[in-house]
GUTORVO-824154 format. One record per residue (C-alpha): residue number from 1; residue in one letter; chain; x, y, z. Coordinates in nm, 2 decimals, always signed. Layout:
# residues N
TORPA   k r c   east  north     up
TORPA NUM a A      X      Y      Z
...
# end
This chain:
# residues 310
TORPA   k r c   east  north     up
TORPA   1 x A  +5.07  +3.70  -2.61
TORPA   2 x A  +5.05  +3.43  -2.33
TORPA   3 x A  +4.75  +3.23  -2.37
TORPA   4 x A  +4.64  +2.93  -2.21
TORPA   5 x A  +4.41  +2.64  -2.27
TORPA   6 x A  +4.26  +2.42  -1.95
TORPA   7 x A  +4.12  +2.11  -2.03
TORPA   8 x A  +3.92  +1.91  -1.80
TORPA   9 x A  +3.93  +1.57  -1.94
TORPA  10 x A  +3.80  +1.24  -1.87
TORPA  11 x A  +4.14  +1.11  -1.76
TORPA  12 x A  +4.31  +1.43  -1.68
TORPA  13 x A  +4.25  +1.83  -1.59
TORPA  14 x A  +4.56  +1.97  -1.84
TORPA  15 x A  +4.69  +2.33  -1.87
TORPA  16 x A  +4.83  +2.39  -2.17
TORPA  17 x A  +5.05  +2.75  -2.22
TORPA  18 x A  +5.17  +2.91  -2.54
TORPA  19 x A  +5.30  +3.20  -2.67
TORPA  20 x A  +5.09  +3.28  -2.96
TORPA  21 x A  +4.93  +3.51  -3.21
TORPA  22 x A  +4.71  +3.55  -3.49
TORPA  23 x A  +4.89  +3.38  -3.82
TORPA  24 x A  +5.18  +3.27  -3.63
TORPA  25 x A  +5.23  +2.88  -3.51
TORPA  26 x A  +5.16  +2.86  -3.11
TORPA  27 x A  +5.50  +2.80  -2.90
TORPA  28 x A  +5.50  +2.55  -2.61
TORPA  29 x A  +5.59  +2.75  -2.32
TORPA  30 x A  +5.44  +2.54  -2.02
TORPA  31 x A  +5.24  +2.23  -1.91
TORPA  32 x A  +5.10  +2.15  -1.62
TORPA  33 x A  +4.91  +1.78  -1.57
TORPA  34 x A  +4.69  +1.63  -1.30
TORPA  35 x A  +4.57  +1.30  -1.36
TORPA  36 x A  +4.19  +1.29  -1.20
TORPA  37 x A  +4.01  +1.01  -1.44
TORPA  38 x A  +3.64  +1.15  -1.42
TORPA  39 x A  +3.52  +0.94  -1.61
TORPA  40 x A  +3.58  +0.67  -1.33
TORPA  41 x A  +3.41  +0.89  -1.09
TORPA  42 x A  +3.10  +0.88  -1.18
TORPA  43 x A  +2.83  +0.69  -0.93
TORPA  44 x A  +2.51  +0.47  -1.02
TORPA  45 x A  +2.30  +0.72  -1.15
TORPA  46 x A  +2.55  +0.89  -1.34
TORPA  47 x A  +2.67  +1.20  -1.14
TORPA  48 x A  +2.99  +1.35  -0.99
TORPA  49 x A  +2.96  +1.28  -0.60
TORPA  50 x A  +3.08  +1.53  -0.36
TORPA  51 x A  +3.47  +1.38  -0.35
TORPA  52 x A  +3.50  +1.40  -0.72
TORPA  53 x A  +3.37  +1.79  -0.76
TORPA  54 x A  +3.58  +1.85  -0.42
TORPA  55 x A  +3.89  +1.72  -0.59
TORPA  56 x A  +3.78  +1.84  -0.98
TORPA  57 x A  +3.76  +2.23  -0.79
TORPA  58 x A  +4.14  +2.19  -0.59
TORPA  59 x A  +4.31  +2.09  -0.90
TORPA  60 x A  +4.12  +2.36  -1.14
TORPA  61 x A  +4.25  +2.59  -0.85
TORPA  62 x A  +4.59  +2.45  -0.92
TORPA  63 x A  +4.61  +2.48  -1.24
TORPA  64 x A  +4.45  +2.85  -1.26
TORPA  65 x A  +4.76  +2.92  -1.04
TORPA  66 x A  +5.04  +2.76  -1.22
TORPA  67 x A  +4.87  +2.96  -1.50
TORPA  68 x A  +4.93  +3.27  -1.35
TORPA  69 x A  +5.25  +3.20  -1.25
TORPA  70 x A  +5.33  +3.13  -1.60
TORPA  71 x A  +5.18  +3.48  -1.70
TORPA  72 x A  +4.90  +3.36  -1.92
TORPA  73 x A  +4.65  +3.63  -2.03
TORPA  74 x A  +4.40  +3.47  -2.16
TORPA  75 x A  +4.27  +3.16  -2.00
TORPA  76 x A  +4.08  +2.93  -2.23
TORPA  77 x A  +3.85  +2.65  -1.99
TORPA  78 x A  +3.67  +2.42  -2.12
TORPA  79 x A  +3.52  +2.03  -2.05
TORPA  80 x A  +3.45  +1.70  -2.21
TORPA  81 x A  +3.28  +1.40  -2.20
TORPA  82 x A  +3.27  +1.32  -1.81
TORPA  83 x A  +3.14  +1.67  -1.76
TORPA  84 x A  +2.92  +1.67  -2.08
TORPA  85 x A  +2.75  +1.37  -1.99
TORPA  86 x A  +2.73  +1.36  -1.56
TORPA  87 x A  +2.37  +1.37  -1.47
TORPA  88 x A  +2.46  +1.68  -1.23
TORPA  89 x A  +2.68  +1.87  -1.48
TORPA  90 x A  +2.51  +2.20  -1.41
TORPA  91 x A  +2.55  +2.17  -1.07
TORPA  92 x A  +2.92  +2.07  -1.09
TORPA  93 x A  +3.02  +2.33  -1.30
TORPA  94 x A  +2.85  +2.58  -1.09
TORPA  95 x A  +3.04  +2.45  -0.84
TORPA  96 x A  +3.39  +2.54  -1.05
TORPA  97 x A  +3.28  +2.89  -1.11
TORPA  98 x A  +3.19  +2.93  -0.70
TORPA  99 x A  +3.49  +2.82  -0.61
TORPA 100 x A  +3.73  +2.88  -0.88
TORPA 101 x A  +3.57  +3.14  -1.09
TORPA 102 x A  +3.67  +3.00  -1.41
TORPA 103 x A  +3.35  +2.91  -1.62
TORPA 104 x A  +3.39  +2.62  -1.81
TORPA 105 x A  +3.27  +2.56  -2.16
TORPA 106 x A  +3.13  +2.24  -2.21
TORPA 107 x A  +3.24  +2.13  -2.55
TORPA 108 x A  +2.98  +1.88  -2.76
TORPA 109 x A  +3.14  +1.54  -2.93
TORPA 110 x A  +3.09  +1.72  -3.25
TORPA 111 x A  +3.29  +2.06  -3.13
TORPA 112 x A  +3.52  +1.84  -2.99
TORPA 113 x A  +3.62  +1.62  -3.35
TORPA 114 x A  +3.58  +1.98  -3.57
TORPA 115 x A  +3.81  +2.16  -3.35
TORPA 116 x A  +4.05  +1.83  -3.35
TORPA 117 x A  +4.02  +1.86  -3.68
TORPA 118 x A  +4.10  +2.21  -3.71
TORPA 119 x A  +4.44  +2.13  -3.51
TORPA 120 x A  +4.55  +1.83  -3.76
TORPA 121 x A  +4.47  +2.03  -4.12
TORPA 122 x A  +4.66  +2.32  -3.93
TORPA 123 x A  +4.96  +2.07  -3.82
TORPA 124 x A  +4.94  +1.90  -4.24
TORPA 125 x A  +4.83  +2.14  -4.43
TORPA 126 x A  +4.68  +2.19  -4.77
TORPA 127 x A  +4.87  +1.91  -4.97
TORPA 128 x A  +4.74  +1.63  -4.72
TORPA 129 x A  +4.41  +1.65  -4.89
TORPA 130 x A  +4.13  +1.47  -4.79
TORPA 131 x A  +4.18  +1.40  -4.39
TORPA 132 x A  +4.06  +1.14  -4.19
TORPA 133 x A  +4.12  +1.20  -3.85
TORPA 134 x A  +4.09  +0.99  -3.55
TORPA 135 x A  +4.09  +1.09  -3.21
TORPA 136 x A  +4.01  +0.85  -2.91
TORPA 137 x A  +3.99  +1.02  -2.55
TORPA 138 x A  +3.93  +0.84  -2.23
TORPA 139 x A  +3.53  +0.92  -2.26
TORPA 140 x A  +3.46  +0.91  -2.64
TORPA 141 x A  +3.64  +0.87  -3.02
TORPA 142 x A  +3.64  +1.13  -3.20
TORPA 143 x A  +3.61  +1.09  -3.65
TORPA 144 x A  +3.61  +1.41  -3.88
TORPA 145 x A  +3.64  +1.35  -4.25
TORPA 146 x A  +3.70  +1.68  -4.48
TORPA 147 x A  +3.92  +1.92  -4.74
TORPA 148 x A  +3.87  +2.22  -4.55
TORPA 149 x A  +3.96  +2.34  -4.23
TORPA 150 x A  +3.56  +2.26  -4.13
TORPA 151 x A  +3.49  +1.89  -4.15
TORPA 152 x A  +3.24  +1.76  -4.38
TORPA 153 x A  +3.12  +1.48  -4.15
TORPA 154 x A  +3.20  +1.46  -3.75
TORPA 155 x A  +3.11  +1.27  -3.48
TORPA 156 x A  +3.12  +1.19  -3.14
TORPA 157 x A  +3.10  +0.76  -2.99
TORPA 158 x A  +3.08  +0.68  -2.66
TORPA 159 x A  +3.42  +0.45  -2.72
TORPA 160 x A  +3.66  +0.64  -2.47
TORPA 161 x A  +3.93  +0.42  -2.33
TORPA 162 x A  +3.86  +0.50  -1.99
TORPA 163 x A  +3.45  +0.45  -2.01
TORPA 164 x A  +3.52  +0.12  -2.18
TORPA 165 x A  +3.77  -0.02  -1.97
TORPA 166 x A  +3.54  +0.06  -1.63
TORPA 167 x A  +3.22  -0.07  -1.82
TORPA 168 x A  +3.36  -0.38  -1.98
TORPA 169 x A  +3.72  -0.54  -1.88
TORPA 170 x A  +3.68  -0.54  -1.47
TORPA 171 x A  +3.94  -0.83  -1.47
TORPA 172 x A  +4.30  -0.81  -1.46
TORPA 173 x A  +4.42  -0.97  -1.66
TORPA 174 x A  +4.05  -0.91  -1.85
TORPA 175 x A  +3.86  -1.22  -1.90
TORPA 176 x A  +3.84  -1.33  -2.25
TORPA 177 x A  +3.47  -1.37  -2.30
TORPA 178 x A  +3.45  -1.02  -2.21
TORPA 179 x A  +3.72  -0.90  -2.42
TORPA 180 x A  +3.51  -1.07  -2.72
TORPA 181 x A  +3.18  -0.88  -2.59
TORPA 182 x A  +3.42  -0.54  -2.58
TORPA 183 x A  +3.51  -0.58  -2.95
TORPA 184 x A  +3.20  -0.65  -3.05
TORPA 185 x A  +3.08  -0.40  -2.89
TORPA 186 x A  +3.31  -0.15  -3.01
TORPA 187 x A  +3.29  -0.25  -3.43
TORPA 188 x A  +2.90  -0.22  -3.39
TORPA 189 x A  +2.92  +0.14  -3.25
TORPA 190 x A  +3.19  +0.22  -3.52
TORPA 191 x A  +3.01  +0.06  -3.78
TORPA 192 x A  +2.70  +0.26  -3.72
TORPA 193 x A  +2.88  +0.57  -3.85
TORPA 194 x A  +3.08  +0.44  -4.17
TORPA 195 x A  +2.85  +0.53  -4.42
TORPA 196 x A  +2.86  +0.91  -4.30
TORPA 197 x A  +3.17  +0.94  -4.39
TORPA 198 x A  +3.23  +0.66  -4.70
TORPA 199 x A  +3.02  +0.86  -4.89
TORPA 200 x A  +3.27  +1.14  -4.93
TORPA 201 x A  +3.51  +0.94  -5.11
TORPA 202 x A  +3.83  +0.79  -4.98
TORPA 203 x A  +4.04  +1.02  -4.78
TORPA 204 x A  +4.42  +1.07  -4.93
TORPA 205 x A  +4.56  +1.12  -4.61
TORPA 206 x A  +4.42  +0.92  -4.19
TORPA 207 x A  +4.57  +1.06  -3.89
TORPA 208 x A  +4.48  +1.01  -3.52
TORPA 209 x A  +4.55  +1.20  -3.25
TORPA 210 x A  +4.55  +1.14  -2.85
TORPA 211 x A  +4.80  +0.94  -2.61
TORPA 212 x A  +4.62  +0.62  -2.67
TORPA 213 x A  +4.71  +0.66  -3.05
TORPA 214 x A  +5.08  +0.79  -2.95
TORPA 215 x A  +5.15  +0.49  -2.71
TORPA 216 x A  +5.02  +0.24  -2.95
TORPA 217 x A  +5.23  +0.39  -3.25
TORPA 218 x A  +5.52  +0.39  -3.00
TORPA 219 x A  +5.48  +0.01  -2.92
TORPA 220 x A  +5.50  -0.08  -3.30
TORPA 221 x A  +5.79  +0.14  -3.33
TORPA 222 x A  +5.76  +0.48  -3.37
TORPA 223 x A  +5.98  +0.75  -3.26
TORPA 224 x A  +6.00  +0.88  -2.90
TORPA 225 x A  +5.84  +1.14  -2.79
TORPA 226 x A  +6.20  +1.27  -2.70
TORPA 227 x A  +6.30  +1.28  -3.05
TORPA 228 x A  +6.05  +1.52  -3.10
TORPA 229 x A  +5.73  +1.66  -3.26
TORPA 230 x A  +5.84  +1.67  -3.63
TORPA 231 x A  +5.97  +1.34  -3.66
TORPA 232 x A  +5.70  +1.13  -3.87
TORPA 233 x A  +5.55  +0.87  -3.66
TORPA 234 x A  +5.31  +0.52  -3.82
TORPA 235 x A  +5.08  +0.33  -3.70
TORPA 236 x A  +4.98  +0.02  -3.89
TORPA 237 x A  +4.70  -0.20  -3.88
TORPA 238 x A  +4.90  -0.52  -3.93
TORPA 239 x A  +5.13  -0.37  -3.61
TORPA 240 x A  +4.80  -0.31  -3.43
TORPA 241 x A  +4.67  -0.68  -3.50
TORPA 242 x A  +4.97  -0.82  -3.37
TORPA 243 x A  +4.96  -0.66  -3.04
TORPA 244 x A  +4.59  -0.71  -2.95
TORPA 245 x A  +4.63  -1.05  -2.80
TORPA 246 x A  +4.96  -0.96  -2.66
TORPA 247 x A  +4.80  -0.70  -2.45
TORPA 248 x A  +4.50  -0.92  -2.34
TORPA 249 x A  +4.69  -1.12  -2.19
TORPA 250 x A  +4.88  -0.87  -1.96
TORPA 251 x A  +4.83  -0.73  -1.63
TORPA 252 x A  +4.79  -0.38  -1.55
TORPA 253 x A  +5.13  -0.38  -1.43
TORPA 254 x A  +5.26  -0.56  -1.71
TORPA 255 x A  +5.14  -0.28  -1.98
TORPA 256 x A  +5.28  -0.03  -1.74
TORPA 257 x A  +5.62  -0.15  -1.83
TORPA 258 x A  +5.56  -0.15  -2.22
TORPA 259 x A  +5.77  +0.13  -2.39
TORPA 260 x A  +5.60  +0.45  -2.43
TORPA 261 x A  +5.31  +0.32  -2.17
TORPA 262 x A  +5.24  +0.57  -1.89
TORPA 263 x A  +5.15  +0.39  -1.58
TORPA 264 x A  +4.82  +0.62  -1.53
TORPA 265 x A  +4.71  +0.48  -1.88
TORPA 266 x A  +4.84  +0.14  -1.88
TORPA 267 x A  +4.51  -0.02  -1.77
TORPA 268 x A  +4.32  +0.14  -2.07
TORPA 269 x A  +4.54  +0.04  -2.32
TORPA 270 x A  +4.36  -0.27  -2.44
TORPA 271 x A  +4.03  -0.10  -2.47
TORPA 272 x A  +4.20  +0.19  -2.67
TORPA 273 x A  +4.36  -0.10  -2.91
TORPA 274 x A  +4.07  -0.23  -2.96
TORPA 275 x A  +3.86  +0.12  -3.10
TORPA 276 x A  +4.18  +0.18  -3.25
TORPA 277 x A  +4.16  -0.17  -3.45
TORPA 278 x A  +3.82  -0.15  -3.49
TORPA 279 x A  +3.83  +0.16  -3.63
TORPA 280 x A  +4.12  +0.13  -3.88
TORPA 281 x A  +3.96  -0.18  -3.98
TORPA 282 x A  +3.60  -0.08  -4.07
TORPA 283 x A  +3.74  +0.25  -4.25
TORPA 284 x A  +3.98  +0.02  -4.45
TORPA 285 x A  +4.28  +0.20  -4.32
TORPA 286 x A  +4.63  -0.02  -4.36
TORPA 287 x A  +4.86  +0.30  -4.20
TORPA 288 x A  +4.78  +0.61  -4.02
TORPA 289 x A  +5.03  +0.89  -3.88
TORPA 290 x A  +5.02  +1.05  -3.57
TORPA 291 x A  +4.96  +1.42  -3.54
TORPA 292 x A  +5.13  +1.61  -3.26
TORPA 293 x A  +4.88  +1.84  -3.23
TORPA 294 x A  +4.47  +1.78  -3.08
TORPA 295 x A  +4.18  +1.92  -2.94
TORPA 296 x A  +4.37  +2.18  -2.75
TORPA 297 x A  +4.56  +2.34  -3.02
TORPA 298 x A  +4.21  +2.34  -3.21
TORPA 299 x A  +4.09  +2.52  -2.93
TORPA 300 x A  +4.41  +2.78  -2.92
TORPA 301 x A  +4.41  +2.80  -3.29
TORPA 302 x A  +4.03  +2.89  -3.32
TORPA 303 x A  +4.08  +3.17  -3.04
TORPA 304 x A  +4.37  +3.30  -3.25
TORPA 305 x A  +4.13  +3.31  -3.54
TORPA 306 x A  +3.87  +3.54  -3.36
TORPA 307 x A  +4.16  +3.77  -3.28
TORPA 308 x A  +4.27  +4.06  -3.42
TORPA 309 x A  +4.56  +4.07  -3.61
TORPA 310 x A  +4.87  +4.32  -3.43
# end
């Protein structure tokens, strides 16, 4: 069957199509992308105004039509973090369902790293062992630790690239001192949750997930996305050091012309490095590998498991 999977981010609303069934690996067949950066929308006391649900509704509308041009059959909605945590998310997503009729599902921080989770012990399978996966988004990061395919510890920080880089680095270039106040930030959060997951052991295998992840393995020399998905691609930490103060001291437009740097992204890339270092640091992790495969297959491959099998 033709299923699909709409996910209204904090950076971007993104339909994902597949041709799937139970016990069978989903097939790409379609993506369609809007960039919308919710997160950013958000006014002083924490809600969506008027133009942001106005333009959150036209491209939901969007994508529900591209879906059904594409055939899909089953339609999968669902939110994160900006919806999650505006101060009017009721009212917004009543708003959807008026105008749209698609109900969305807000997902919690901790569905969101299981079902990420989910996706990379799918995508690496039994032999990986013990996973640690790492997963930052533009409104939170994402860390599941676990044998199975349900995680024994998750858990959800407000350490998105986006919400970081509107709360903390207005400059551009960003200004050092608050570069300094961003990373400490960022270790203290991080740090908070270490012993949840230490206490399991060490894992045998880290992977992260997400673009931010992707663009930073790419600028330490990965593979490129055009080689494709089953080409292994690294990240390590000694990479990652290295390019921190390399991108702290470029402009927005700067990043935008780094390899593998989308120019919607390129301003959060510096607070993504910096979670991303942080994280890898305070978990003692010297190399982690991408996974092709996030949230959104998590979310296709648990639907498949509620399905019956033809």
């Amino acid at each position: 069957m033709r299923l699909g999977v709409l996910d209204v981010g904090s950076n971007t609303v993104h339909l994902l199509v597949v041709d799937a069934h139970p016990g069978a690996r989903p097939l790409p067949a379609h993506s369609h992308k809007a960039e919308l950066r919710l997160a950013q929308l958000l006014d002083d006391r924490g809600a969506i105004g008027p133009d942001g649900v106005a333009r959150l509704t036209a491209t939901v509308r969007d994508a529900l039509e591209a879906a059904e041009d594409k055939g899909v059959e089953d339609l999968v909605p669902f939110a994160t973090s900006a919806v999650r945590e505006a101060s009017n998310a009721d009212e917004v997503l009543a708003r959807v369902k008026e105008d749209t009729g698609v109900e969305l599902r807000v997902l919690t921080g901790e569905e969101e790293a299981r079902l990420t989770f989910l996706a990379a012990r799918r995508w690496f399978g039994w032999s990986a062992g013990k996973l640690l996966v790492l997963d930052i988004g533009g409104g939170s990061l994402e860390i599941a630790y676990g044998i199975d395919e349900e995680p024994d510890a998750a858990v959800s920080l407000p350490l998105g690239a986006g919400r970081l880089t509107a709360g903390w680095l207005p400059g551009d270039p960003p200004d050092p001192a608050d570069i300094k106040a961003l990373r400490r930030h960022v270790r203290a959060q991080i740090a908070r949750s270490v012993g949840e997951f230490t206490r399991f052991g060490k894992p045998d295998h880290v992977v992260a997930t997400s673009k931010t992840f992707k663009q930073l393995a790419r600028l330490a020399g990965a593979a490129r996305s055009t080689e494709g998905l089953y080409v292994q691609r690294e990240l390590k930490r000694k990479s990652l050091e290295d390019w921190v103060p390399r991108l702290a001291a470029m402009t927005e437009a700067e990043l935008a012309e780094l390899p593998g740097v989308s120019e919607g992204r390129a301003g959060q890339l510096l607070a993504g490095a910096l979670v991303a270092e942080g994280a890898m640091d305070l978990f003692g992790v010297e190399t982690l590998e991408v996974c092709p495969w996030a949230l959104r297959e998590g979310v296709i491959l648990r639907r498949l498991d509620h399905m019956p099998a033809v």
